[in-house]
C-alpha positions in Angstrom: 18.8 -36.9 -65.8 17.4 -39.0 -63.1 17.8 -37.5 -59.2 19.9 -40.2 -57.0 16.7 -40.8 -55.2 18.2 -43.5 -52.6 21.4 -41.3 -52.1 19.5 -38.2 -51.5 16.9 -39.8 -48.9 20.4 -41.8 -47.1 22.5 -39.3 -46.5 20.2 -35.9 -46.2 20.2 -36.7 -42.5 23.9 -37.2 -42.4 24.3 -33.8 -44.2 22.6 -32.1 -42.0 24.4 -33.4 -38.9 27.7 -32.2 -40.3 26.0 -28.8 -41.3 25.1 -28.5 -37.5 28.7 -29.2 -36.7 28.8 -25.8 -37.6 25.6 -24.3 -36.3 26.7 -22.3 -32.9 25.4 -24.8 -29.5 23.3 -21.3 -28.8 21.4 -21.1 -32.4 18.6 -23.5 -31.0 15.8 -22.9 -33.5 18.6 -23.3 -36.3 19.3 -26.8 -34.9 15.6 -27.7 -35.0 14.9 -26.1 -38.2 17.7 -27.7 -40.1 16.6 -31.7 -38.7 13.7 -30.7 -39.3 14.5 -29.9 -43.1 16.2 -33.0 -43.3 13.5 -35.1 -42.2 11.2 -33.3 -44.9 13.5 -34.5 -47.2 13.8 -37.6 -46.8 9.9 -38.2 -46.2 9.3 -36.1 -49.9 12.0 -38.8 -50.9 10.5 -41.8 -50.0 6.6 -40.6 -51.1 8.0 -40.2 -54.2 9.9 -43.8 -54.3 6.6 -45.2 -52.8 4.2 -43.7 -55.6 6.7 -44.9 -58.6 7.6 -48.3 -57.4 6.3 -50.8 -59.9 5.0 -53.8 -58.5 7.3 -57.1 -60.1 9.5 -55.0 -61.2 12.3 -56.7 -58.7 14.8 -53.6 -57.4 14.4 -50.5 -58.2 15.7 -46.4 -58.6 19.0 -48.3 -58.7 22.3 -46.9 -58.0 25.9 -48.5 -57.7 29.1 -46.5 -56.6 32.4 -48.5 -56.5 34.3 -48.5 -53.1 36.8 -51.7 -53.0 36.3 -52.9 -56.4 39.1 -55.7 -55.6 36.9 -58.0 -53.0 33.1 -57.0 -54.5 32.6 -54.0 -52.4 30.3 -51.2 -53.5 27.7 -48.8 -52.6 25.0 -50.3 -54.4 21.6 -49.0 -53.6 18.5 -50.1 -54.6 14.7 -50.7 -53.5 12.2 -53.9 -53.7 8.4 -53.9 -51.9 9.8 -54.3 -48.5 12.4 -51.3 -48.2 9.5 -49.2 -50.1 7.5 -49.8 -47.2 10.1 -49.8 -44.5 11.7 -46.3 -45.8 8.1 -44.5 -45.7 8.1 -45.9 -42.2 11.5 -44.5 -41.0 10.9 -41.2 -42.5 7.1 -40.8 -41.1 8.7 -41.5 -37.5 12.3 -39.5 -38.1 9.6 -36.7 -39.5 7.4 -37.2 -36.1 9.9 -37.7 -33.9 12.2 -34.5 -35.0 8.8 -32.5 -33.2 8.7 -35.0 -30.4 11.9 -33.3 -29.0 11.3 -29.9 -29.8 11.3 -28.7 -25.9 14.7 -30.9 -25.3 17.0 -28.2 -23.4 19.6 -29.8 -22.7 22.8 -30.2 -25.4 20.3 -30.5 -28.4 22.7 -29.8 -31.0 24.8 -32.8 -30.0 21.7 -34.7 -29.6 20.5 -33.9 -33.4 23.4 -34.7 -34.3 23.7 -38.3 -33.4 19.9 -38.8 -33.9 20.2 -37.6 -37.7 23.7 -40.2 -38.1 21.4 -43.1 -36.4 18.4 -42.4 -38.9 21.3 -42.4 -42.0 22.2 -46.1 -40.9 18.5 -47.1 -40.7 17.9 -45.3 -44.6 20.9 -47.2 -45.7 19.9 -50.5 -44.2 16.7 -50.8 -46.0 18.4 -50.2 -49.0 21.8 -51.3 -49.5 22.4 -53.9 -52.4 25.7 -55.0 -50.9 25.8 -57.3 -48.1 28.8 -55.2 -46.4 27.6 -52.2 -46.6 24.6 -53.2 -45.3 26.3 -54.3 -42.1 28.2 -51.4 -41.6 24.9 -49.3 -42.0 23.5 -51.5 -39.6 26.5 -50.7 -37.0 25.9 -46.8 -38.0 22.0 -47.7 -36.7 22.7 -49.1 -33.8 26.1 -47.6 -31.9 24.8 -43.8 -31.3 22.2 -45.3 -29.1 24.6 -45.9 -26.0 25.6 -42.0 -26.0 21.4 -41.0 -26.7 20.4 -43.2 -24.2 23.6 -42.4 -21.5 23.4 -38.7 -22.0 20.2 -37.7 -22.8 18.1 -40.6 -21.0 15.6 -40.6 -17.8 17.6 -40.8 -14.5 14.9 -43.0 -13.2 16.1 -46.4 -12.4 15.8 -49.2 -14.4 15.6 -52.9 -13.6 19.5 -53.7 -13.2 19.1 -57.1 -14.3 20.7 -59.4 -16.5 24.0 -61.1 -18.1 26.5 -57.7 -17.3 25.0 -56.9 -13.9 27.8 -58.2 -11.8 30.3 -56.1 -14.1 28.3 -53.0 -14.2 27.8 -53.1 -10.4 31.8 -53.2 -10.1 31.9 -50.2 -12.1 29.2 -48.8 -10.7 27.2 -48.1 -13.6 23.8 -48.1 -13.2 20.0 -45.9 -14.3 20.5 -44.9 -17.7 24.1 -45.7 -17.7 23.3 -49.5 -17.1 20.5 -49.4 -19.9 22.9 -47.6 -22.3 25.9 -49.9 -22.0 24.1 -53.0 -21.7 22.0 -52.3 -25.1 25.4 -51.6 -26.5 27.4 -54.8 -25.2 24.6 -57.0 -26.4 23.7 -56.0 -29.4 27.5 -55.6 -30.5 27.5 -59.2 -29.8 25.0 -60.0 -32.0 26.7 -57.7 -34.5 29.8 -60.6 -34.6 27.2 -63.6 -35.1 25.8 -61.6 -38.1 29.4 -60.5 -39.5 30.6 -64.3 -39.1 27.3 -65.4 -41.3 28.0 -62.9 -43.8 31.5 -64.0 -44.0 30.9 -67.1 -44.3 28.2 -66.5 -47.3 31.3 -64.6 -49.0 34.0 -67.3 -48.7 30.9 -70.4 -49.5 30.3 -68.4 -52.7 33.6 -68.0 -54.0 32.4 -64.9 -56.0 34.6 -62.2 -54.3 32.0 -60.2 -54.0 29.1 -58.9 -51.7 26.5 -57.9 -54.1 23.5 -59.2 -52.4 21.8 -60.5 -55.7 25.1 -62.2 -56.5 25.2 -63.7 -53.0 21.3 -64.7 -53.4 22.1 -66.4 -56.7 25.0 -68.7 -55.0 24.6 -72.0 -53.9 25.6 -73.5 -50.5 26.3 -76.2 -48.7 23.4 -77.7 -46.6 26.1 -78.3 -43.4 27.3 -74.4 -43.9 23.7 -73.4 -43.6 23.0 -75.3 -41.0 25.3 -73.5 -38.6 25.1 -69.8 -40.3 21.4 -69.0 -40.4 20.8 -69.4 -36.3 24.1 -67.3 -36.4 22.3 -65.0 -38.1 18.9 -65.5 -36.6 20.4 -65.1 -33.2 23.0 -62.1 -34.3 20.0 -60.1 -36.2 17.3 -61.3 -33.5 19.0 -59.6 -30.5 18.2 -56.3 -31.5 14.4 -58.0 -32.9 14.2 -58.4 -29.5 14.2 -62.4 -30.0 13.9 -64.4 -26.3 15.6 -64.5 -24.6 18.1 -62.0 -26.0 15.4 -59.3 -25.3 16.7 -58.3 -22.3 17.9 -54.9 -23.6 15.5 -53.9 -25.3 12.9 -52.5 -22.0 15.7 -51.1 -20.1 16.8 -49.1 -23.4 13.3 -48.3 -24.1 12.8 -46.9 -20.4 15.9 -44.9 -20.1 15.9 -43.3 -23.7 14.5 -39.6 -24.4 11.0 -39.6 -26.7 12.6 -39.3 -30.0 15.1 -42.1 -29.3 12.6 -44.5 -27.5 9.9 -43.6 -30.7 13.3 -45.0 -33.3 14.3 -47.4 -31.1 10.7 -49.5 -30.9 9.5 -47.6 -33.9 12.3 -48.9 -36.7 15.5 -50.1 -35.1 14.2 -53.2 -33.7 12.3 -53.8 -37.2 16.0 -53.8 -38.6 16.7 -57.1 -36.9 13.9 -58.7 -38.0 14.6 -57.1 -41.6 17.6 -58.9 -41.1 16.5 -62.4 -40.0 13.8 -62.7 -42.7 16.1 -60.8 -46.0 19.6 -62.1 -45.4 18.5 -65.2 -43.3 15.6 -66.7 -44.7 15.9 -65.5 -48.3 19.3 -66.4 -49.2 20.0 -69.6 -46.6 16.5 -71.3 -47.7 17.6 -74.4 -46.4 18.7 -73.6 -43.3 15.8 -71.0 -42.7 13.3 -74.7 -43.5 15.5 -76.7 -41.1 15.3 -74.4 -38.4 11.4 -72.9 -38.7 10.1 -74.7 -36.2 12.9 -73.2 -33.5 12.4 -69.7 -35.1 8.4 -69.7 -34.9 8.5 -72.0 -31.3 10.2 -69.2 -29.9 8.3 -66.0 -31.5 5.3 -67.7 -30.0 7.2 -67.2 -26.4 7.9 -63.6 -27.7 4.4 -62.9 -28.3 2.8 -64.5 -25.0 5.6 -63.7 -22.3 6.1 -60.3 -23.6 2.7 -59.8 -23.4 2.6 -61.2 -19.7 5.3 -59.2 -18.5 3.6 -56.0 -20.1 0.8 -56.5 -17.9 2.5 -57.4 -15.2 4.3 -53.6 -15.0 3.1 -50.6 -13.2 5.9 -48.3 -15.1 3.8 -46.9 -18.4 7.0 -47.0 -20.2 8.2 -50.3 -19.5 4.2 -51.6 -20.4 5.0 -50.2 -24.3 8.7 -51.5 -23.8 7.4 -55.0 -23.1 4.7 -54.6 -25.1 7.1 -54.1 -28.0 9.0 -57.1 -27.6 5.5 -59.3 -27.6 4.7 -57.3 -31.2 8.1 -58.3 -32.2 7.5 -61.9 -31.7 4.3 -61.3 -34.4 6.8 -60.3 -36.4 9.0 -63.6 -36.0 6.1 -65.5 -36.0 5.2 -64.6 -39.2 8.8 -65.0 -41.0 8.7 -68.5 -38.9 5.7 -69.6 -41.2 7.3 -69.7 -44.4 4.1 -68.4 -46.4 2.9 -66.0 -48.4 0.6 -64.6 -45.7 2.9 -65.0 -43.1 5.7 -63.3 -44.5 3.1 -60.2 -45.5 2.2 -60.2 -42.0 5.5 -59.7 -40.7 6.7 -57.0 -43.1 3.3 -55.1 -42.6 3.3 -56.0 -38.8 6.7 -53.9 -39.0 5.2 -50.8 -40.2 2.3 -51.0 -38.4 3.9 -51.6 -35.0 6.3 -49.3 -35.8 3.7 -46.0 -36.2 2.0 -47.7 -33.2 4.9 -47.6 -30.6 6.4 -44.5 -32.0 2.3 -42.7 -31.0 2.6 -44.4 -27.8 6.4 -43.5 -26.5 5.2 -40.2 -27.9 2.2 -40.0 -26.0 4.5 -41.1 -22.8 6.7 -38.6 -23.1 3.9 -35.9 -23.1 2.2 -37.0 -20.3 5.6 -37.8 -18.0 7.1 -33.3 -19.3 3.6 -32.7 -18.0 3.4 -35.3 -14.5 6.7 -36.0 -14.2 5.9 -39.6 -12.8 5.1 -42.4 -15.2 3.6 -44.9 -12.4 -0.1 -45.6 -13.7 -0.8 -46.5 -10.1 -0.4 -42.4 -9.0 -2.8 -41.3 -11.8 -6.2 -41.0 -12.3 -8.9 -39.0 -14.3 -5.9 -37.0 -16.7 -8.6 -37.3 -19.3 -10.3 -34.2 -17.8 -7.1 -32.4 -18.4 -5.6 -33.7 -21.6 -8.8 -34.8 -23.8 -6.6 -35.3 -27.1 -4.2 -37.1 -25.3 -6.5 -39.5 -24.1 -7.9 -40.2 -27.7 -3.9 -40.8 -29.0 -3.4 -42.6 -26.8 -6.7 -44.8 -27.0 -6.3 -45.1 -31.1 -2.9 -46.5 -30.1 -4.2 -48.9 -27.7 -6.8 -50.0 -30.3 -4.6 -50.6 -32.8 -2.4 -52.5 -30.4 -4.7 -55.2 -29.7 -5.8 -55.4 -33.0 -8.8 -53.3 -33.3 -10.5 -53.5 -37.2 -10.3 -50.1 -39.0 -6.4 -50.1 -37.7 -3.2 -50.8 -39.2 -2.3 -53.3 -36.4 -5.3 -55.2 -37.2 -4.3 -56.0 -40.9 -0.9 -57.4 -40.1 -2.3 -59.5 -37.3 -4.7 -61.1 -39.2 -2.4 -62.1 -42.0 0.2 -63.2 -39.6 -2.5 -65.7 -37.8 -3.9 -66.6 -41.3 -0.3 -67.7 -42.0 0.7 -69.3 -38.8 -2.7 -71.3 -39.2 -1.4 -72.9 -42.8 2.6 -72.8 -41.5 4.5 -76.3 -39.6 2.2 -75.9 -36.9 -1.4 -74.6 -36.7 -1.4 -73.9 -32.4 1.3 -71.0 -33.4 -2.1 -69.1 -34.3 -3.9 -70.2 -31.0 -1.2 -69.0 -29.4 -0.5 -65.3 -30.5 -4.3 -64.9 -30.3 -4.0 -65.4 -27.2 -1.6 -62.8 -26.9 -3.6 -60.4 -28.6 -6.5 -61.2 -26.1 -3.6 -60.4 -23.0 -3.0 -56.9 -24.7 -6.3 -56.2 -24.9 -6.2 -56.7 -21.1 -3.0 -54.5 -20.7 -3.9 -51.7 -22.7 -7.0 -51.5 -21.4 -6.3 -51.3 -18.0 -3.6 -48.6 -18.6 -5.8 -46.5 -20.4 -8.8 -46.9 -17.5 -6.0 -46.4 -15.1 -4.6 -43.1 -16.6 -7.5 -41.4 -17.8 -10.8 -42.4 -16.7 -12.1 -42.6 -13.3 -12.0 -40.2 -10.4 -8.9 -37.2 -10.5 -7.1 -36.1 -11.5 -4.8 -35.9 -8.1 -4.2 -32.4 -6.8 -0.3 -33.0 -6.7 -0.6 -32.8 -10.8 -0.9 -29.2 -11.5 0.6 -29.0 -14.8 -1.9 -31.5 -17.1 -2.4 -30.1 -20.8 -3.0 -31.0 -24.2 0.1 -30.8 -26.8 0.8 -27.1 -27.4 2.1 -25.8 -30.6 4.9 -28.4 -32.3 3.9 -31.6 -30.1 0.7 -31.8 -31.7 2.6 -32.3 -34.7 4.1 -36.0 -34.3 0.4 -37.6 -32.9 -1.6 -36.2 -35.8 0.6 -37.5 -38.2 1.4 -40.9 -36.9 -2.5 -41.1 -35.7 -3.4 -40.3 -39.3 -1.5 -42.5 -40.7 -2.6 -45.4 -38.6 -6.0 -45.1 -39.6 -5.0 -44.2 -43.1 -3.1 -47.6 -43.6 -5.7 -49.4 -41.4 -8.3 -48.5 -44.0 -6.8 -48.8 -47.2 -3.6 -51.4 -46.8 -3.1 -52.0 -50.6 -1.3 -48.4 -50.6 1.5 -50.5 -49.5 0.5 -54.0 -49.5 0.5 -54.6 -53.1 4.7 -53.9 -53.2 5.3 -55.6 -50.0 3.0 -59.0 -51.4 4.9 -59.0 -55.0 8.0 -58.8 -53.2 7.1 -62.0 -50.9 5.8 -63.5 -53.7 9.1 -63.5 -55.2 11.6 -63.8 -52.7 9.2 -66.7 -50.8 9.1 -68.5 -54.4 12.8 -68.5 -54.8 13.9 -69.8 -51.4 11.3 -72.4 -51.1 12.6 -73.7 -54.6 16.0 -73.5 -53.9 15.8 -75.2 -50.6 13.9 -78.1 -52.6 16.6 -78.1 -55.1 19.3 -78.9 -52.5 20.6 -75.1 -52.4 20.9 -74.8 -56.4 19.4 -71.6 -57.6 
């Protein structure tokens, strides 16, 4: 009899949030120990799913469970090269990031709980068959991150800017608060563009159901597809971090605790961009042509003004916040280019930014329990102090701007290759460019934090990770070089996948939308 593979790695984290329903607020170890086993199980999980996915073999360690049967919905689960890939991603970070937090004092059992339900959403995301289920995983992802961010967040005030700041200043809502609830309002109204796109896709097909495959198999009007891929370009973008809906996204990343701020760059904004390129581009072809040029004109902003604004910052966690937003918009650029390489890029550029962001908010969250102050400007010479740190955190920095021998540098590289050949060539010119302004960024920050003169006498606390923390940064660190060195561990599934998927849209958008 074959294990539920799929079910098991989904919901193991949402078992174990209601088994710490029951574990006593005062049973602290017990509250670790049992995330902690969850995460293990859900990494063993997708290791094994990883080693006995067959390339070409379409989906895979299928599963279907009837919910609705009378409209088409079902809990069908099932895996292709790109949620292979994406699943080993979540569960390296979940894994990471359940050590990250191990010194948390304050309300931890609560805290596990919602981090576990969050990381059950994400799971199911990635592999959900059914185009309904998939957005209400998607909601599960994204809604515990206004109490994560509100409750357990940094106090330290963020920049109150934006479309709610008149409306949070009336209510007097502001520092973590104002991060937390304007994540939340924005990205809930991206939830309704997405739900009206998949909606639509239902009624257009006339199939009563939501089985994805069905869905992908349907043919739809041009005009329909016109109007419902930006809806779902713009809907799944905001949390991708897409400009100039991005605005949520460094606040959120600023106020949340380490484990939260390592999900929330490391795989929840890689859900949005999941979304765009898998329900967008793959099953509204012709709309997903029509619009390409938008899609990659603004990726390119992404990927230079995030970059700008990084280095423009003197907070080190708004410098990975922004940062993240400019990798995102690699991410976009690649889907944007319609090609083979591109599309590689983008889904590898996922799990390589992901590893990198979730080391660096790591890293940030080590050095702020240690200095309490995360202005670069105040530091100085912490290398002396925190040797290890200093290499994390410069492997991290490498890998950011590219460096060969790193996984970021793969996924760049493919993402420029494909630019290069996609609907216009300076797209390349221009995220190089970008790569050159994070050079400058991360560079500076690291000069600026460790090296040099210090550090200052008021920091009296400076160490290396003791016991648990070292935990996360080996592991991500490791696995950074690891896929760096040898990408066809996971490249091979995510290029038959593209191969596929790329073959069919780009036929069916020359067909007139007949598949």
């Amino acid at each position: 009899m074959n294990l539920p593979l799929l079910s098991i790695i989904v919901f193991a984290p949402l078992v174990a949030a209601l088994v710490l329903v029951f574990v006593p607020s005062s049973a602290r170890s017990t509250t670790r120990i049992v995330a902690v086993a969850s995460a293990i199980v859900s990494l063993i999980g997708s290791l094994i799913v990883a080693v006995g996915f067959q390339p070409g073999g379409g989906y895979q360690f299928r599963e279907k469970y009837p919910i609705i049967e009378s409209i088409g919905i079902n809990l069908e689960l099932g895996v292709d090269g790109w949620g292979v890939s994406l699943l080993l991603l979540t569960s390296i970070i979940m894994f990471a990031g359940s050590f990250a937090t191990w010194t948390l004092k304050e309300r931890d059992k609560e805290f596990y709980i919602l981090l576990l339900a969050l990381v059950c959403g994400v799971y199911g995301v990635f592999v959900s068959l059914d185009l309904f289920v998939f957005f209400l995983f998607y909601e599960i992802a994204v809604l515990p991150m206004y109490l994560l961010i509100g409750v357990w967040g940094s106090t330290k005030k963020v920049a109150e800017a934006g479309p709610f700041r008149f409306l949070f200043r009336i209510l007097d809502i502001g520092g973590k608060e104002y991060a937390a609830m304007k994540l939340t309002l924005m990205l809930l109204a991206g939830s309704a563009f997405i739900l009206a796109g998949i909606l639509a896709m239902y009624d257009a097909a006339g199939l009563r159901s939501f089985s994805i495959e069905a869905l992908e198999a349907a043919s739809y009007p041009r005009g329909m597809q016109m109007w419902a891929f930006p809806a779902l370009w713009l809907g799944f973008g905001t949390l991708a971090g897409v400009f100039p809906f991005h605005t949520w996204s460094p606040d959120g990343h600023a106020s949340a605790p380490t484990a939260v701020s390592m999900l929330h760059a490391g795989v929840l904004m890689k859900l949005g961009a999941f979304g765009v390129m898998r329900v967008g581009m793959v099953m509204l072809p012709e709309g997903a042509q029509a619009w390409a040029v938008v899609v990659g004109i603004v990726a390119v902003i992404n990927v230079v003004w995030g970059a700008m604004a990084a280095m423009r910052q003197t907070d080190l966690k708004y410098i990975i916040a922004y940062s993240s937003v400019s990798h995102m918009g690699v991410v976009m650029l690649g889907a944007a280019t319609l090609t083979i390489e591109g599309w590689n890029g983008a889904i590898y550029q996922m799990f390589a930014h992901g590893l990198m962001t979730a080391l660096f908010f790591a890293l940030v969250g080590l050095i702020y329990e240690r200095a309490h102050d995360r202005e670069i400007g105040n530091m100085g010479g912490f290398a002396k102090a925190m040797p290890a740190i200093a290499v994390f955190f410069t492997i991290a920095g490498l890998s950011s701007l590219g460096m060969p021998g790193l996984a970021g540098f793969v996924a760049e590289l493919m993402v420029f290759l494909g630019a290069w050949k996609g609907p216009m060539a300076w797209w390349a010119l221009a995220g190089i460019f970008g790569a050159w302004v994070t050079a400058v960024y991360v560079l500076r920050a690291s000069r600026a934090i460790f090296w040099g003169q210090g550090p200052p006498e008021r920091y009296t606390d400076l160490s290396d990770p003791k016991g648990p923390e070292w935990v996360a940064l080996v592991v991500l660190t490791a696995c950074l070089i690891l896929f760096g060195l040898v990408p066809g561990l996971i490249l091979v599934d995510i290029d038959q996948t593209t191969t596929q998927y790329l073959q069919l849209a780009l036929d069916a958008a020359r067909s007139g939308g007949a598949r």
